[in-house]
C-alpha positions in Angstrom: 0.0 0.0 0.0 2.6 2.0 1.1 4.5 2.0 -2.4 1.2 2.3 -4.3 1.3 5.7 -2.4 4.8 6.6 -3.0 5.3 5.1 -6.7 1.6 5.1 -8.1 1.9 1.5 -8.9 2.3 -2.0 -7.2 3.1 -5.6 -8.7 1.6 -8.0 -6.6 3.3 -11.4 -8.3 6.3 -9.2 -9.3 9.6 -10.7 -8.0 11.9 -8.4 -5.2 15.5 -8.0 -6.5 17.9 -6.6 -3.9 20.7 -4.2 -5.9 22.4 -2.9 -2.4 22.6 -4.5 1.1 24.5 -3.2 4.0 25.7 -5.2 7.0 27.4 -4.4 10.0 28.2 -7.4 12.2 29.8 -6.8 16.4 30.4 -9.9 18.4 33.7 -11.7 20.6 36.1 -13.9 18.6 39.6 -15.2 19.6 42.0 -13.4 19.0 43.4 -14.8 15.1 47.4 -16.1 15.8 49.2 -15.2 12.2 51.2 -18.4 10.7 54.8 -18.4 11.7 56.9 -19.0 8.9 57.7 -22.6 8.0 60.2 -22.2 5.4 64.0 -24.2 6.1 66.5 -22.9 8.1 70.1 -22.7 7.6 72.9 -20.8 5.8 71.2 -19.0 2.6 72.9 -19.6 -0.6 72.7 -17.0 -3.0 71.4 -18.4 -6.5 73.6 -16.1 -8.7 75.3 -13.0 -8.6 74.2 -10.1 -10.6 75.6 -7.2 -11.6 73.6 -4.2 -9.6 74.0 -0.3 -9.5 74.6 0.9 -5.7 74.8 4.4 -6.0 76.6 6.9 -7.3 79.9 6.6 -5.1 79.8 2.8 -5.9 78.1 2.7 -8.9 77.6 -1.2 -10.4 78.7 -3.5 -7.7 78.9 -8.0 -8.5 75.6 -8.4 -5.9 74.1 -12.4 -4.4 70.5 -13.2 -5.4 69.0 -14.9 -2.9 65.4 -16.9 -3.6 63.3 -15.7 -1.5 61.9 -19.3 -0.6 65.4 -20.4 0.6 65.5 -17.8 3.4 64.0 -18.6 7.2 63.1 -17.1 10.0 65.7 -15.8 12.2 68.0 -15.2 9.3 70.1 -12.0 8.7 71.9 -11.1 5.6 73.9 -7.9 5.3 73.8 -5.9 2.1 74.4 -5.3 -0.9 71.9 -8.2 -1.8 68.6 -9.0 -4.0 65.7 -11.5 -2.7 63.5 -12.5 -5.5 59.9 -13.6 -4.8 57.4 -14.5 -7.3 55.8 -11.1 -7.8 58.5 -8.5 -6.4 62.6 -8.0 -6.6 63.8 -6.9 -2.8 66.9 -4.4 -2.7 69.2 -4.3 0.1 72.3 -2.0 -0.2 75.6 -1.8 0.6 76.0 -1.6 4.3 72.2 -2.3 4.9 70.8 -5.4 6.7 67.8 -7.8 6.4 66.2 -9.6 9.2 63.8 -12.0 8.8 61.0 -12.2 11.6 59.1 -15.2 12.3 56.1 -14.3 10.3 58.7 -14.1 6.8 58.2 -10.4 6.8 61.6 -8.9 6.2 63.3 -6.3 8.5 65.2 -3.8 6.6 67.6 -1.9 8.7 69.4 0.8 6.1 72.9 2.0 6.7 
């Protein structure tokens, strides 16, 4: 009745389609614990070393590329270094070092 009123027509048998809905949902769950990092431990090998430009002062320098699927937890490599990952290239330079904490992110800590 209501929308006979407001649109000057109804549809009785007509079927409802919903184009926007907007939710808001409050309530206690546990607190989520992130996965640690399961990759191997050990000494990282680098996979190839590539020629890299530093910076101006050092310009090109010969520079490890590490995968980044052979690195661990608890590991730190000092710079200059690459760690390639399937969709990004990470730079470290000369003088900088890379921690990584046990969730895999890596800790950059620039000279």
């Amino acid at each position: 009745e209501q929308h006979q009123r407001m649109y000057g027509h109804i549809q009785p048998d007509g079927e409802l389609e919903i184009t926007a809905l907007h939710v808001i949902g409050r309530g206690l769950i546990p607190r989520i614990q992130p996965a640690r990092d399961a990759r191997p431990s050990g000494n990282p090998t680098p996979v190839e070393t590539r020629s890299a430009f530093a910076d101006q002062a050092s310009g090109t320098l010969a520079t490890p590329v590490y995968a980044a699927d052979s690195l661990a937890a608890g590991m730190t490599l000092d710079g200059p270094l690459l760690i390639e990952e399937a969709t990004t290239t990470i730079y470290a330079g000369p003088g900088d070092r890379v921690e990584i904490d046990p969730f895999g992110n890596y800790l950059i800590r620039m000279a």
